[in-house]
Rosetta silent file (secondary structure, phi, psi, omega in degrees, C-alpha in Angstrom):
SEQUENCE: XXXXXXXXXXXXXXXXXXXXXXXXXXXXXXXXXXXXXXXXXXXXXXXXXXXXXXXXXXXXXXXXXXXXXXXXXXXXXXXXXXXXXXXXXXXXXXXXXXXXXXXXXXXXXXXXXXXXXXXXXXXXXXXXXXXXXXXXXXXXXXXXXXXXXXXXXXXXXXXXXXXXXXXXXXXXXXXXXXXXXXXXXXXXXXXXXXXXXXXXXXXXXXXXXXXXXXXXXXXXXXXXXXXXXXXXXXXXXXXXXXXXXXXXXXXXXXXX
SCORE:     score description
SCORE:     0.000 S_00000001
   1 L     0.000  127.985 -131.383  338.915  -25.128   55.107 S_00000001
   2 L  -131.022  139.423  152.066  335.366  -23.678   54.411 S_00000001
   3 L  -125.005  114.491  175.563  333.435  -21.559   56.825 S_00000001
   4 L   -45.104  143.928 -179.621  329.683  -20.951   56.042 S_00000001
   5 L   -84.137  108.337  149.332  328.584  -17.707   54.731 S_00000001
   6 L  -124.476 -175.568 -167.335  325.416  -16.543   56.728 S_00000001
   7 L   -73.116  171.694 -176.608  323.823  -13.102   57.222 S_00000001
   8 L   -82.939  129.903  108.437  326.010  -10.929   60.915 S_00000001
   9 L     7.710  118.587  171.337  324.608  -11.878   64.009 S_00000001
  10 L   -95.732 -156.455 -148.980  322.665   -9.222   64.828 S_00000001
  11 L  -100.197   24.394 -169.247  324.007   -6.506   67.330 S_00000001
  12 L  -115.569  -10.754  165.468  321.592   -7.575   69.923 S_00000001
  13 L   -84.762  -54.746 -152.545  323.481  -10.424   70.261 S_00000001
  14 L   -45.586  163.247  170.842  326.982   -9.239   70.324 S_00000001
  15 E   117.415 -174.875  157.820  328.753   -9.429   73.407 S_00000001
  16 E  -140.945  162.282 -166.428  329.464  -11.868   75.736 S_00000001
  17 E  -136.544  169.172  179.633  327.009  -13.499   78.404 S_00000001
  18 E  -145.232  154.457 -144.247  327.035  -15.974   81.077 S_00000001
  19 E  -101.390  103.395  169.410  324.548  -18.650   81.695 S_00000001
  20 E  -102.419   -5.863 -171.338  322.624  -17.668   85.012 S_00000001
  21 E  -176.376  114.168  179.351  320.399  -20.380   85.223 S_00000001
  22 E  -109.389  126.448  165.437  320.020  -24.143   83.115 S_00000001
  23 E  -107.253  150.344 -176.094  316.706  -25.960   83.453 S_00000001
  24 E  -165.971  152.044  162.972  316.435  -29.670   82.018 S_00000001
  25 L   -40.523  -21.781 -141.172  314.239  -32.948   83.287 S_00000001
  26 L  -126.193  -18.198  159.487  316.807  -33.710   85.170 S_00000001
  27 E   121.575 -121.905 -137.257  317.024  -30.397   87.439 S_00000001
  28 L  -140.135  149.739  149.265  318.193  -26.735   88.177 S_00000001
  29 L  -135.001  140.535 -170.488  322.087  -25.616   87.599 S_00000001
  30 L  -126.204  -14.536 -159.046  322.813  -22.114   88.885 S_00000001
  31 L  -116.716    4.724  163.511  327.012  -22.490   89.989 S_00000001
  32 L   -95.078  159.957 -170.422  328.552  -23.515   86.493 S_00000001
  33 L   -67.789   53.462 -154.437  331.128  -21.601   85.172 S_00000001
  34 L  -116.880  169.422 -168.140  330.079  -20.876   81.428 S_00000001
  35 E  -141.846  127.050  170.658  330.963  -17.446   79.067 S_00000001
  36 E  -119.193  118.957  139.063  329.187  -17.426   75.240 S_00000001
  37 E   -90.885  141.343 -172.825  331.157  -14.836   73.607 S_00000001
  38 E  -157.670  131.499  166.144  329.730  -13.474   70.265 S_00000001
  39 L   -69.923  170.000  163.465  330.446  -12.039   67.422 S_00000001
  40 L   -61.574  -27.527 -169.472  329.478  -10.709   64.449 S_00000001
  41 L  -134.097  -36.154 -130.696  329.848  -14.273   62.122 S_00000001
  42 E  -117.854  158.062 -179.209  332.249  -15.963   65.161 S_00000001
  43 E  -156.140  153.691 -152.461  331.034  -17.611   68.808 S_00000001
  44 E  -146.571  136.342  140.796  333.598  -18.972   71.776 S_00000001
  45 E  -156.522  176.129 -174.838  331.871  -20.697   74.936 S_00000001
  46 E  -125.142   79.016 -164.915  332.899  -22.329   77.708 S_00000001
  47 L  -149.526  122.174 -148.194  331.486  -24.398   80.573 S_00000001
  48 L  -122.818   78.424  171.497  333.483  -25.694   83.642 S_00000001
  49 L   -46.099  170.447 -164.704  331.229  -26.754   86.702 S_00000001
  50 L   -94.865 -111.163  -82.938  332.706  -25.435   89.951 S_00000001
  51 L   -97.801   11.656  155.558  332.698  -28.625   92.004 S_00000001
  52 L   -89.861  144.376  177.610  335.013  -30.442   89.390 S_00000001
  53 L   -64.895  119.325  157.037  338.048  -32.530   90.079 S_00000001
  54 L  -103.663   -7.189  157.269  340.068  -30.635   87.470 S_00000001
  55 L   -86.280    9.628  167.653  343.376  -32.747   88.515 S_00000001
  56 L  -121.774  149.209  174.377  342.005  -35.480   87.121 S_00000001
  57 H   -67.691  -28.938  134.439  341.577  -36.618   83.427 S_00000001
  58 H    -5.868  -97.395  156.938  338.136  -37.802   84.664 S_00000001
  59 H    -8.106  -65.729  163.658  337.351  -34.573   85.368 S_00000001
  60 H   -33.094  -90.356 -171.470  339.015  -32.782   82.208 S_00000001
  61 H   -21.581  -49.989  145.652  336.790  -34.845   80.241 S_00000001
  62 L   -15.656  -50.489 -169.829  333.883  -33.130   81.911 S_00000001
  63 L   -92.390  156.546 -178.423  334.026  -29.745   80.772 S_00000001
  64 L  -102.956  171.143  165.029  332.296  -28.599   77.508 S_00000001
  65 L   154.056  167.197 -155.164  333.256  -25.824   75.116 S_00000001
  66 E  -164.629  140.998  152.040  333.100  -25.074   71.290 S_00000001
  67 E  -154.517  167.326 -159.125  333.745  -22.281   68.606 S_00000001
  68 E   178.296 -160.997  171.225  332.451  -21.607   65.429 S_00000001
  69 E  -112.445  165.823 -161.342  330.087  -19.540   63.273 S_00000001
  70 L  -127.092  168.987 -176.645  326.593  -18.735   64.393 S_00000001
  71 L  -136.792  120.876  171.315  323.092  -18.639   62.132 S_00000001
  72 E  -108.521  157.300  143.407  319.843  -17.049   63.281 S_00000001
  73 E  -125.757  134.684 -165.375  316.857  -17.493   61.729 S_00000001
  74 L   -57.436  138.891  165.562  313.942  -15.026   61.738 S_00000001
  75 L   -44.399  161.864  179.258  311.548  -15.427   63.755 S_00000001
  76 E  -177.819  115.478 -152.671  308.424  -16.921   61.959 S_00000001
  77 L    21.231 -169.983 -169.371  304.729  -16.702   62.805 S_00000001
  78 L   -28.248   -0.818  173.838  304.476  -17.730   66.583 S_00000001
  79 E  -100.034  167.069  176.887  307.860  -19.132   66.809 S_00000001
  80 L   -86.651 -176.670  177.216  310.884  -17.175   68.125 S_00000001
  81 L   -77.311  156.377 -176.892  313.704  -16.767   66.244 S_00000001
  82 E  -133.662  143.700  177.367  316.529  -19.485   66.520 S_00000001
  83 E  -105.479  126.392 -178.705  319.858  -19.048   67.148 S_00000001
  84 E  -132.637   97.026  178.225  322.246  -22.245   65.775 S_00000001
  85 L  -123.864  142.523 -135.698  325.699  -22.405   66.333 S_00000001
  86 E  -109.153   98.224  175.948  327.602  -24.560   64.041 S_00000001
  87 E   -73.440  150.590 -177.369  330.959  -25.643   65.904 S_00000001
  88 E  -115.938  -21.119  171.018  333.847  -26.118   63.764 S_00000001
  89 E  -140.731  158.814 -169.440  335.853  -27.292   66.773 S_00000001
  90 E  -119.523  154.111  161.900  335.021  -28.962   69.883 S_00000001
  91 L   -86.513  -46.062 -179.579  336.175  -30.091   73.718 S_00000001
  92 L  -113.936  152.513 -130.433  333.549  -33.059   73.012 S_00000001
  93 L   -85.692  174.127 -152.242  333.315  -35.191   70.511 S_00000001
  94 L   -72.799 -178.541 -163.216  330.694  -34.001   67.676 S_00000001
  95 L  -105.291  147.046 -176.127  326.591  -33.988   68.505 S_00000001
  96 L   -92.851  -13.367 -179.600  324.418  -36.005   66.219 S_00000001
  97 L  -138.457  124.443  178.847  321.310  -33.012   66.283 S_00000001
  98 L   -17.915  167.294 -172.931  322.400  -29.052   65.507 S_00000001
  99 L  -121.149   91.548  150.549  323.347  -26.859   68.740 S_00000001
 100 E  -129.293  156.161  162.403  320.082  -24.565   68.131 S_00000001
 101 E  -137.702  162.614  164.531  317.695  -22.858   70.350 S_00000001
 102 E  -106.924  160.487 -174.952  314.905  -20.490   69.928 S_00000001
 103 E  -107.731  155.841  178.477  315.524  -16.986   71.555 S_00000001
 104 L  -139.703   99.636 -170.730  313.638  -14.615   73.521 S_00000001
 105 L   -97.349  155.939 -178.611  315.142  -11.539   74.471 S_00000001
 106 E  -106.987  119.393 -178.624  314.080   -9.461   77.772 S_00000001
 107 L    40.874 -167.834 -154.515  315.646   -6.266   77.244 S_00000001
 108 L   -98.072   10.057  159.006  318.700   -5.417   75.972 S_00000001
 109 L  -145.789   38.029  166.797  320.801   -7.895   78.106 S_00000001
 110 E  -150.555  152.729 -166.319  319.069  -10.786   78.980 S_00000001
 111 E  -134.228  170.482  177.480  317.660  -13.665   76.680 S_00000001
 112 E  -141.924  127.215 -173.784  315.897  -16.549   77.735 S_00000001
 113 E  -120.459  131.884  147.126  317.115  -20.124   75.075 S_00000001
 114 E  -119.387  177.395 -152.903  314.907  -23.014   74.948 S_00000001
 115 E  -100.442  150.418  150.698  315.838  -26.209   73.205 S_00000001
 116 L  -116.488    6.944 -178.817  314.663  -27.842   69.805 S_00000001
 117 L  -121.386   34.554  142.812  316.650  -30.789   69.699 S_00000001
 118 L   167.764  155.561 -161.854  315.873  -31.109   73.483 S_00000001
 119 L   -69.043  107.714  173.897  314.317  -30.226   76.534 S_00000001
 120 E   176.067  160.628  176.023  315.831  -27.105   78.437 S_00000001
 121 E  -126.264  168.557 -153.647  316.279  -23.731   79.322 S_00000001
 122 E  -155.214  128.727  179.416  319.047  -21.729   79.405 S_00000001
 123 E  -115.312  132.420  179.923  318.801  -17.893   81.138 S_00000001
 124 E  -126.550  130.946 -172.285  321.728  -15.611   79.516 S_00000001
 125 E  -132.955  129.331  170.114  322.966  -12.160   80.917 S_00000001
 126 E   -96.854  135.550  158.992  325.337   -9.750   79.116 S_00000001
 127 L   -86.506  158.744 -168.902  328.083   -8.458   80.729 S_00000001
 128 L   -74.967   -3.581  148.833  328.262   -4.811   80.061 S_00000001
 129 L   -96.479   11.147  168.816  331.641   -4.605   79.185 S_00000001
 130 L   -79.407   -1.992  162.612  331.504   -6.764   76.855 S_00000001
 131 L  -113.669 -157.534  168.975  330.405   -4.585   73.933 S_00000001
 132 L    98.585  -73.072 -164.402  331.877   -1.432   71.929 S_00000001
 133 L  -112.339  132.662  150.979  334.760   -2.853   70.392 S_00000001
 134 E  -176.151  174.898 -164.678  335.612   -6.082   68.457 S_00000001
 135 E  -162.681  135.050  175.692  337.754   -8.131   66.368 S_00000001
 136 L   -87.205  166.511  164.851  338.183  -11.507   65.182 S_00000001
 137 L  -137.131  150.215  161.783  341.138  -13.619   64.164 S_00000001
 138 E  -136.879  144.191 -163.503  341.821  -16.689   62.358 S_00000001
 139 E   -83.465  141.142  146.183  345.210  -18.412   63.072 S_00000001
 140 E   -88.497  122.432   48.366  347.737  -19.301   59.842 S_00000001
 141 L    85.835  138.387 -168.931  349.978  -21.782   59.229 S_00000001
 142 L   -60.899  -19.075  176.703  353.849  -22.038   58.459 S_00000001
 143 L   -97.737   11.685 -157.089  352.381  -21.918   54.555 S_00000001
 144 L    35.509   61.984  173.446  349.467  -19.024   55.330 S_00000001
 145 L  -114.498  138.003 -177.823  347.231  -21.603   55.055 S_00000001
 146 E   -83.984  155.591 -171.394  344.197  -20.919   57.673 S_00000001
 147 E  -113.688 -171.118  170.123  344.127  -23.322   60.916 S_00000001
 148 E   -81.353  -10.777 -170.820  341.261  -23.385   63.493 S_00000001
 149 E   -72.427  143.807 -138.837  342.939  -21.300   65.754 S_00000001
 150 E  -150.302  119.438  139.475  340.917  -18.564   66.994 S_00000001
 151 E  -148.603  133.387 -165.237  341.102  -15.065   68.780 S_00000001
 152 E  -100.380  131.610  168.132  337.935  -13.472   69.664 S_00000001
 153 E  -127.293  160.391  133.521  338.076   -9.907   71.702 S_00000001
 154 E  -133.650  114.323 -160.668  334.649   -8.140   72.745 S_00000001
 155 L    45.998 -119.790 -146.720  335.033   -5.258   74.683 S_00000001
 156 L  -123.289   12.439  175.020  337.115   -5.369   77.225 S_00000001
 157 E   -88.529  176.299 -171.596  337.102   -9.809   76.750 S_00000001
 158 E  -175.394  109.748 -176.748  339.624  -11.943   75.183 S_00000001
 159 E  -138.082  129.942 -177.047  339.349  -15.789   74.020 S_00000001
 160 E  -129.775  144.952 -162.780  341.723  -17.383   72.581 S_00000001
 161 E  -128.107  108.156  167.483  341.017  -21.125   71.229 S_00000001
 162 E  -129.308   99.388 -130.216  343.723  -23.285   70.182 S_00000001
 163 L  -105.359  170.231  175.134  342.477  -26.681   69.303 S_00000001
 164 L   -50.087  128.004 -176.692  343.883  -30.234   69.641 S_00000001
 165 L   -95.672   78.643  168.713  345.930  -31.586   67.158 S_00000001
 166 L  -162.763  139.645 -135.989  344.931  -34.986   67.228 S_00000001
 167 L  -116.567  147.208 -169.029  342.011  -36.132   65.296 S_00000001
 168 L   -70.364  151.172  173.911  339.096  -38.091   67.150 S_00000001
 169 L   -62.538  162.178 -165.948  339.298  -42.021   66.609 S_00000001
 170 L   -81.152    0.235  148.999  337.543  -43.221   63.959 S_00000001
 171 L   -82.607    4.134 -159.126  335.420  -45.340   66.281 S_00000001
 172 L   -66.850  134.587  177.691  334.424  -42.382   67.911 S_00000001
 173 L  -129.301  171.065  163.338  330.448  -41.959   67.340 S_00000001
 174 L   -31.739   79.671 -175.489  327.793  -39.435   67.686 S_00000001
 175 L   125.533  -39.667 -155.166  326.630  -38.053   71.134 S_00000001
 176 L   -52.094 -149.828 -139.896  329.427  -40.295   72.697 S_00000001
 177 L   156.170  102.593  172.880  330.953  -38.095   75.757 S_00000001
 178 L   -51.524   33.376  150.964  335.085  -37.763   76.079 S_00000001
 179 L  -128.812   10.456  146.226  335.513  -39.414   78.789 S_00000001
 180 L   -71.312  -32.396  167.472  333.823  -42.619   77.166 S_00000001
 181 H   -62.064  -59.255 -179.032  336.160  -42.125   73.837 S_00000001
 182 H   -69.004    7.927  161.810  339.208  -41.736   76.684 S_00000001
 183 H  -135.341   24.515  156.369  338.517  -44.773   78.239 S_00000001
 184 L   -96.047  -33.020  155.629  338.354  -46.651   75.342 S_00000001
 185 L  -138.680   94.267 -124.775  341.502  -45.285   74.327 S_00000001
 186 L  -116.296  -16.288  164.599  343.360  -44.003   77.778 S_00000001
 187 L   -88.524   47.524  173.097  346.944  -43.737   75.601 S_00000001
 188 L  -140.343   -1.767 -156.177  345.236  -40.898   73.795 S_00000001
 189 H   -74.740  -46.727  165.779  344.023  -39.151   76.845 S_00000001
 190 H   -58.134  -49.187  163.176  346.884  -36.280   76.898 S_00000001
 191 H   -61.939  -48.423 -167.642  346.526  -35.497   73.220 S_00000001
 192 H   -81.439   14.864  155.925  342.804  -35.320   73.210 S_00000001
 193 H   -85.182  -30.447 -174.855  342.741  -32.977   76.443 S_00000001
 194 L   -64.403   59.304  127.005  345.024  -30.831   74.809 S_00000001
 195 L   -97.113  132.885 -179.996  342.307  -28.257   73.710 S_00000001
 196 E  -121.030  141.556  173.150  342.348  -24.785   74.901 S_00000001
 197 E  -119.142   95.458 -162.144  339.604  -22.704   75.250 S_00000001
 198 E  -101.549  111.204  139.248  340.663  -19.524   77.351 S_00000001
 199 E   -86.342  134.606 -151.807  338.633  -16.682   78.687 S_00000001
 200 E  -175.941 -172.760 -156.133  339.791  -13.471   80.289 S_00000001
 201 E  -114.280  117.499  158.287  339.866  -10.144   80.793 S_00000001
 202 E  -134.891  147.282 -145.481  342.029   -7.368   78.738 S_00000001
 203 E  -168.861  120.969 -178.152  342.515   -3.954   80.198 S_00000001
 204 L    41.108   54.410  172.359  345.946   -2.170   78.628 S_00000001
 205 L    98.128  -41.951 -170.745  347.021   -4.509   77.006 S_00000001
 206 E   -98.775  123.637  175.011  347.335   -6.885   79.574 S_00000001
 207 E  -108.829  111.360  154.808  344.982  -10.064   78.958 S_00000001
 208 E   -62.348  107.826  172.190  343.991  -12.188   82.813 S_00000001
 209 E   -72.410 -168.108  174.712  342.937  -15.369   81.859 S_00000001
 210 E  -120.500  -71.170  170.632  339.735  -16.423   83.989 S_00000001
 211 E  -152.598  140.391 -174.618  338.918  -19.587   83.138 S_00000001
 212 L  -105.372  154.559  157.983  340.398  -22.158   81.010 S_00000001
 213 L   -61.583  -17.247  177.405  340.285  -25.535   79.233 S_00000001
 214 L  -151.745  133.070 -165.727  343.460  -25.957   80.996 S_00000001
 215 L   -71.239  -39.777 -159.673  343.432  -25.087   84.292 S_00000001
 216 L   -48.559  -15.208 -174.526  347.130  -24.285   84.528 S_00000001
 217 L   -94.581   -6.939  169.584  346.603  -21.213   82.536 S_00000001
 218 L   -98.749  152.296 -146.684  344.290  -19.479   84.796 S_00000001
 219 L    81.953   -5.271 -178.261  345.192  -16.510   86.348 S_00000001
 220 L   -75.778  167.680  175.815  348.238  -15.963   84.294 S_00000001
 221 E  -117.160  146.020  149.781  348.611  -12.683   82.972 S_00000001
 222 E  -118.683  127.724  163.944  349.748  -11.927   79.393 S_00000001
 223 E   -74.566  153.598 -165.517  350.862   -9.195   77.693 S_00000001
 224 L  -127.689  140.802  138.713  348.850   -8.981   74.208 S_00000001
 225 L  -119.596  167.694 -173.835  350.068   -6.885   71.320 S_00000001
 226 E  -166.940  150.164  168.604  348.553   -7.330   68.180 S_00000001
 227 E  -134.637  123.279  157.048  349.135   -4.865   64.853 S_00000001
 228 E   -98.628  163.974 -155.379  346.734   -4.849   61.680 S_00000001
 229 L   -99.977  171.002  178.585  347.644   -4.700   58.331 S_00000001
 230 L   -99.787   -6.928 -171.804  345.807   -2.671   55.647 S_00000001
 231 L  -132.578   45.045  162.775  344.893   -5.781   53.503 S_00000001
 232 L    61.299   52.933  158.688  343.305   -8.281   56.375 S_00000001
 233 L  -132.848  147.332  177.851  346.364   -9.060   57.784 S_00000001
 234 E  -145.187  178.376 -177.081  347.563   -8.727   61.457 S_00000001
 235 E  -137.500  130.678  169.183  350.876   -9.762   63.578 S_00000001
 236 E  -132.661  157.487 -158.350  350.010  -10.889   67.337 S_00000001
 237 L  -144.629  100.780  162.423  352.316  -11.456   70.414 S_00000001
 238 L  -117.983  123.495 -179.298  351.456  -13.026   73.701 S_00000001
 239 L    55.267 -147.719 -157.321  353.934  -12.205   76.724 S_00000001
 240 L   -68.791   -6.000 -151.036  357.264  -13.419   75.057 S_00000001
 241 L   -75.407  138.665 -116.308  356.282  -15.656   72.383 S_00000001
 242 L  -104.949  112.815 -171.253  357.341  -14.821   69.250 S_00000001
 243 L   -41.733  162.719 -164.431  354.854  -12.457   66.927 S_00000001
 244 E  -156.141  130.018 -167.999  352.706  -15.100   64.399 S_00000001
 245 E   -75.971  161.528 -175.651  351.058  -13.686   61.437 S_00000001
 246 E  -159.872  133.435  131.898  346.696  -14.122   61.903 S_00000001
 247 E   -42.161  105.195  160.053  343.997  -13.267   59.281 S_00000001
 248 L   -65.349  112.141 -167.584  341.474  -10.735   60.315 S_00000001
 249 L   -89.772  -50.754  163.298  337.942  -12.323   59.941 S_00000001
 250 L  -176.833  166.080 -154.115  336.293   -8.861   61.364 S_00000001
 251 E  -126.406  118.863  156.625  336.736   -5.925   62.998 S_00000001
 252 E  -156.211  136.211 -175.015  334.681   -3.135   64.405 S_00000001
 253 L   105.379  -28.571  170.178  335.724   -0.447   66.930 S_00000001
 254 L  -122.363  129.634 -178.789  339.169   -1.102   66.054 S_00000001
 255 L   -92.875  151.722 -162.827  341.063    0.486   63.911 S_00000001
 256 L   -65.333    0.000    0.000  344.379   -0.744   61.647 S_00000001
């Protein structure tokens, strides 16, 4: 399993932001529920409209979310700089034209994204407790072989991504939209929901989910422990569950 090498995200990024305001042809959204966490190399998001049936598979099928590694490229003569981030896992099934935008930042916590593979705007606000400290993980395997499995903290955040093990069907095409794959194959509909994408809050220790990929998980509290190793190793523990060895991808602000 491969991850591209590109230059860190620079710190003007870091953090995590929510989505105040999406413009498209098609009209204005100010009330969904989305979180971009970001890293130095690593990126988490999320996006849940409020007014979904989330007791339905219908519904499910609805919400986006992604992680992966991110790329900017420098700005260059009258264009802005573009931000591209290149999911390695998905809620929906993969996109036939890159997830880039170019950026425009307004100060030091707000950005303005407009599209190059399509028409839209996107207004982004950091929250401010969302910097200072952070540290990546990548999940391992009963062999220490690395998985997809993902936990991102910034500042006082905490996303943890664990993604569905069941591989999309191989009629599955470009662009398509889960909840046209699920009703083309509706005995698959339980595995391929089964991705979680979790955001929350940790303060002592304690990690508050927010808002999930699965609803049932929001609002629980967990206790989080976590120990690092001197040679890019760590041991992590949520509530009882039994510590599981993790690769440290990067770190800063925290010490082993």
């Amino acid at each position: 399993m491969s991850t591209p090498a590109f230059d860190p995200v620079p710190d003007r990024y870091h953090g995590v932001w929510t989505r105040t305001l999406l413009e498209t042809p098609e009209g204005r959204d100010t009330t969904t529920w989305v979180r971009w966490l970001q890293t130095s190399q690593w990126h988490a998001d999320l996006r849940v409209p409020v007014n979904l049936d989330r007791a339905e598979a219908t519904g499910l099928a609805q919400q986006q979310g992604f992680c992966g590694v991110t790329e900017i490229t420098p700005a260059l003569g009258d264009q802005p700089e573009i931000c591209t981030w290149h999911r390695q896992v998905d809620l929906q099934p993969a996109r036939s034209t890159p997830d880039a935008g170019h950026m425009v930042f307004e100060g030091s916590h707000r950005v303005i994204e407009t599209g190059i593979h399509g028409r839209y705007l996107e207004v982004w606000e950091r929250l401010p407790d969302s910097v200072g400290r952070q540290l990546v993980l990548l999940g391992l395997d009963a062999a220490g072989e690395l998985t997809n499995e993902r936990i991102l903290i910034s500042g006082s955040h905490l996303v943890r991504v664990r993604p569905r093990r069941t591989a999309w069907p191989e009629d599955t095409l470009p662009d398509e939209d889960l909840a046209t794959v699920l009703a083309r194959h509706p005995l698959l509909t339980g595995p391929l929901l089964a991705m979680e994408i979790s955001f929350g809050r940790l303060k002592d220790s304690i990690w508050t989910i927010e808002c999930s990929s699965l609803p049932l998980l929001e609002h629980q509290v967990f206790p989080f422990h976590f120990e690092l190793g001197v040679q890019g190793e760590a041991v992590v523990a949520f509530g009882e569950e039994m510590p599981t060895p993790w690769r440290v991808a990067s770190q800063s602000g925290i010490e082993p």
